[in-house]
N, C-alpha and C positions, 0 to 999 in steps of 0.2 A: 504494500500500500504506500501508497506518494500521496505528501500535500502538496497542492499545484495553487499559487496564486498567479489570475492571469489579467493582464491589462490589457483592456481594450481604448483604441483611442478614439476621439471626434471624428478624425478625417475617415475613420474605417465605418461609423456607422452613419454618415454619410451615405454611406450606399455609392454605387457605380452602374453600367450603363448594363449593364449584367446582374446587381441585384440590389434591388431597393433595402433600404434601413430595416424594415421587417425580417427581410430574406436572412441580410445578415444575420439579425439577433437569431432569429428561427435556426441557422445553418451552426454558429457557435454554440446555441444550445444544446443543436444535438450530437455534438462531439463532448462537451459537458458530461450530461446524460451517458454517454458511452463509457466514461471514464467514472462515472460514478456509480454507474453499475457493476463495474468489475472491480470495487473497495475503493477506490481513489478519493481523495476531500479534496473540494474546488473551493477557492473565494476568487470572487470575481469583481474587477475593482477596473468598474466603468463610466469613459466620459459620453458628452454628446446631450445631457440636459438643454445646456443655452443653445445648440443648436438646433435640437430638435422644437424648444418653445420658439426660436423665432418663426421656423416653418409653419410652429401652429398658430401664431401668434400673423400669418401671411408678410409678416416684415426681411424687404427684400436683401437689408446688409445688416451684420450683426455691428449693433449698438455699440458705444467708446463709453457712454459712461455708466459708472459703476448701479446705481439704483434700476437703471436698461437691461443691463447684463442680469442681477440679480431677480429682477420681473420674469426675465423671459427664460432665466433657469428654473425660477419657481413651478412655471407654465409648463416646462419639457421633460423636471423630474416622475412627477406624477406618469405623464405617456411613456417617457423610456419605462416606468416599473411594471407598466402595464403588457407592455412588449413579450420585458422578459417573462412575465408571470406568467403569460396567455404562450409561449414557449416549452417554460417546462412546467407546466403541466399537463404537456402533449404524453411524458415520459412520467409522471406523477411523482414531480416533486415543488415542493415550496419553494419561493423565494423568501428573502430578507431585506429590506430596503438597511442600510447603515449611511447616516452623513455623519460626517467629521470635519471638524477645523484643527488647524494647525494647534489651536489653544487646548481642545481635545485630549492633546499631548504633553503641555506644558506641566504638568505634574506625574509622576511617577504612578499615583493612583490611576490616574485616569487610563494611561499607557496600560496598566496591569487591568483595570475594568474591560476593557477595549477588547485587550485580548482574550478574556473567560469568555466576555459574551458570543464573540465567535468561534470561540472553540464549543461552545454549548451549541451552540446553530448547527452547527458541522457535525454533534454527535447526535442531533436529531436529523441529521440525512438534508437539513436543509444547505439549499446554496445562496451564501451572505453575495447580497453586490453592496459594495462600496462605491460611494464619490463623496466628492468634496463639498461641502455644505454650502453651495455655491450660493442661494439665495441670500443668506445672512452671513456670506465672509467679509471680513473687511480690509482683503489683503486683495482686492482686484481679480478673486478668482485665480491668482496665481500661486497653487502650492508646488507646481512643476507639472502641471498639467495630468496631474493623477500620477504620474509616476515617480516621486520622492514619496507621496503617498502611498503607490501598492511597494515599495519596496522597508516601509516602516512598519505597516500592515505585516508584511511577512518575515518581519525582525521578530514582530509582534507576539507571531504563532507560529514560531519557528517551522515555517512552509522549507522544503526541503527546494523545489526551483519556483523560480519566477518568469514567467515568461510575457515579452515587451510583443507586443503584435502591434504592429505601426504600415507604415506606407513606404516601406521599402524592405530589398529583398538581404540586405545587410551591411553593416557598418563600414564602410568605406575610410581609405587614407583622408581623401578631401573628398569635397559636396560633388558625386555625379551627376548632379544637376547642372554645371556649371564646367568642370570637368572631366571629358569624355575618358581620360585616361586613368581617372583614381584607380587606386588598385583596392580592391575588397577583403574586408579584414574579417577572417575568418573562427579566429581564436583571441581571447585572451587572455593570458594565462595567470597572468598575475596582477599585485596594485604596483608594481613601474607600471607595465607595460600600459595599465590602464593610467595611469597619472602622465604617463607621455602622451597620450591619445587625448585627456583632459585640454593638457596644455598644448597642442596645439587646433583644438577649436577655440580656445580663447586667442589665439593669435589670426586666423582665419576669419576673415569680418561676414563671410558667406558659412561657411561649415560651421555651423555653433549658434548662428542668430534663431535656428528655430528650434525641434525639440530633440536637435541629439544630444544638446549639453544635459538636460533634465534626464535622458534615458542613461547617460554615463554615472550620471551623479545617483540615480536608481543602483545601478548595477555597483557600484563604489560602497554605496548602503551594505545590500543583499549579500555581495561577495566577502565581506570585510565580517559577516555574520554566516561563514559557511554556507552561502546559499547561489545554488547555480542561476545562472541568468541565461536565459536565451531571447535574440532577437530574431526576430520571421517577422516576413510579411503575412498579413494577415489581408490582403485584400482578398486572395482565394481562402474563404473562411475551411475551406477542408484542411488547411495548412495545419490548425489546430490540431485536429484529431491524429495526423503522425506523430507531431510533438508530444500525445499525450499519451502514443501508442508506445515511445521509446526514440524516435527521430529524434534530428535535433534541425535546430532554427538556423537563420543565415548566421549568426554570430552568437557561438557560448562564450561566456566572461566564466571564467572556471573559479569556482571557492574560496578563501584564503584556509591554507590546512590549520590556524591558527586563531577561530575565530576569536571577536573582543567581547560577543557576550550583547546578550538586551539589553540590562543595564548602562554599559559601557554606550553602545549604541544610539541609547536615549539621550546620553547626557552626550553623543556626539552630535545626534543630527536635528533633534527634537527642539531643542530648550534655544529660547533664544535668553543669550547671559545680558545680567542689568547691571553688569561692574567689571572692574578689571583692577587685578591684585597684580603688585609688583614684589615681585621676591628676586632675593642675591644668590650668588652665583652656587653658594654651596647648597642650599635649599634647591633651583634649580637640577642640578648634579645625583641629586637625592631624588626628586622624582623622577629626571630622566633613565639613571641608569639605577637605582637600587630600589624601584618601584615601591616609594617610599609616600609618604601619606606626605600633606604640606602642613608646619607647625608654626604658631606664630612667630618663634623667635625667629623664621626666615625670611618674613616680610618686610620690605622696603616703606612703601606706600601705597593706597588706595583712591583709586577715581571711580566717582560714578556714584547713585546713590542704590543701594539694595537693603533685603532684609534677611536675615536669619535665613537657611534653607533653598535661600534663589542661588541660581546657576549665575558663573563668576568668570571671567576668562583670566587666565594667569600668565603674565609675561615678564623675561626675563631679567635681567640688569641691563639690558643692550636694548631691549623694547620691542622683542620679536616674541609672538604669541607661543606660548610655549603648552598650555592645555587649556581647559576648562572642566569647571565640576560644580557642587554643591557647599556652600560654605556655609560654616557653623554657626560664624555669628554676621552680624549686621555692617555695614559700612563703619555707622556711625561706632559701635561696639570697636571697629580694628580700630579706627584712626584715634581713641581715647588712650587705648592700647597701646600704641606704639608712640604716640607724643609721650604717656608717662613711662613707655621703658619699662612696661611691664612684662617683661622676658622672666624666663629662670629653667634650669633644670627642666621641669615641668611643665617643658611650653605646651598650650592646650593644640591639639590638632582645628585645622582653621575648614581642610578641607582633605575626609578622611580620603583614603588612595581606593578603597572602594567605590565611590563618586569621583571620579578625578580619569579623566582619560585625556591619553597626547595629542598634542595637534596633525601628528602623523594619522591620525585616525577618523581627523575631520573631514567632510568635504571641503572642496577646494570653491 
């Protein structure tokens, strides 16, 4: 038995001149359905709400501003769930509607709620779809386009692959769209290889402006947490069911044998920090190489205003980001601290090294 969490994107349920929006859902259903009759758990973590409200809504160009976009998702979620519902239960199974915002996640609780509740769905045979709580986000609709989403999602519940179904047939050196002689990248085996591919679609002003930077940064998640990644095209939705049958996609991002763990995870990709802790060179030294907790007596100075328990980013003596985690005490608590020289023997842990992960482990 495999947990499979699968994204699907907007441009694929769009539909083409070959099969309308319906077709698709109906045709990825019943590759679903196939794989979840022979044991397999599915979460399915799908866009195409704002699209499909604007088509129901008969508006011919999708809206710029945010209260637009947030209407005409409200409009599209509802018929997307109706899609899939009227889908599978061709094959007799439930669906689950799940929205989530990025804030969703901003506490450790909620992260661990997140994931009982679809592990319970999954052991009632039902199949969760996910998307982004697009009506009442207030981050533009943009958590990466559902996929920093399905690949947190499957941090979540620890999904064994993830697979990216998009509008191409796999990851190329540069955009072949633009050109004709990228060479198609087929493997990647590691986080260089993917951190070299990262950097350069941020150099790239065409390869990266649209959604391969979010599907890297997905696969960066997923992989960095022992979890396979594959990219396929999905516009022939039968593509699915090989993939689920044991195939593989245009492009696997291969595991790290060394994952960092949900925890670790969270407080790398989730938490947006509300301060930044400066600590010297020995402190430093201690967490980088003797995976050592941070203590107050190795703090420098404090910016930024937080409280107790909020996510913190921690940089060096030289002012290069060195990790981030969960601190013990309050801004205002260090900085009393450390004007009165409150050090000793017994310096209290500021940010224990169970909360605390390297910048090596962040996205980029």
């Amino acid at each position: 038995m495999k947990l499979w969490t699968i994204k699907i994107g907007t441009s694929l349920l769009r539909g083409s001149e070959n099969f309308d929006t319906e077709n698709m859902i109906n045709s990825y259903c019943r590759c679903i359905a196939i794989a979840k009759n022979k044991g397999d758990q599915v979460i399915l973590v799908s866009s195409g709400a704002v699209g499909l409200g604007c088509n129901r809504l008969g508006l011919k160009k999708r809206p710029i501003d945010l209260n637009s976009l947030q209407a005409s998702a409200a409009v599209g979620q509802g018929y997307l769930m109706s899609l899939y519902e009227k889908a599978m239960k061709k094959y007799n199974f439930n669906v689950a509607q799940i929205l989530l915002t990025r804030s969703d996640f901003e506490s450790k609780k909620c992260f661990q709620n997140a994931s009982l509740t679809i592990k319970k769905l999954l052991d009632w045979k039902v199949l969760p779809i996910i998307n982004e709580n697009d009506s009442i986000s207030n981050e533009e609709l943009k958590y990466g386009d559902n996929d920093t989403l399905s690949a947190l999602v499957s941090t979540a519940i620890s999904a064994d692959q993830l697979v990216l179904l998009t509008d191409i047939d796999k990851l190329y050196c540069s955009d072949p769209k633009t050109n004709k002689g990228a060479k198609p990248i087929t493997d990647v085996h590691n986080a260089k290889e993917l951190k070299e591919i990262q950097n350069k679609t941020l150099n790239d002003s065409n390869w990266g402006t649209g959604g391969i930077r979010t599907k890297l940064t997905a696969a960066q998640i997923a992989t960095k947490n022992g979890i396979t990644v594959q990219l396929a095209d999905g516009r022939d939705p039968n593509i699915l069911e090989t993939i689920l049958n044991g195939s593989r996609g245009g492009t696997v991002f291969h595991p790290s044998p060394k994952p960092i763990g949900s925890t670790k995870s969270w407080l790398a990709h989730a938490l947006h920090t509300q301060g930044i802790i400066f600590i010297d060179e020995g402190a430093s030294n201690a967490i980088q190489n003797k995976g050592a907790s941070l203590l107050l007596v190795g703090i420098n100075n404090v910016e930024g205003t937080f409280s107790a328990n909020q996510p913190v980013e921690i940089y060096n003596s030289k002012g290069n980001a060195l990790a981030k985690g969960i601190s013990s005490l309050s801004s205002e608590a260090l900085r009393y601290r450390i004007i009165n020289k409150q050090r000793s023997e017994q310096s209290p842990v500021v940010v224990h090294r169970d909360f605390l992960v390297l910048s090596s482990d962040l996205i980029i």
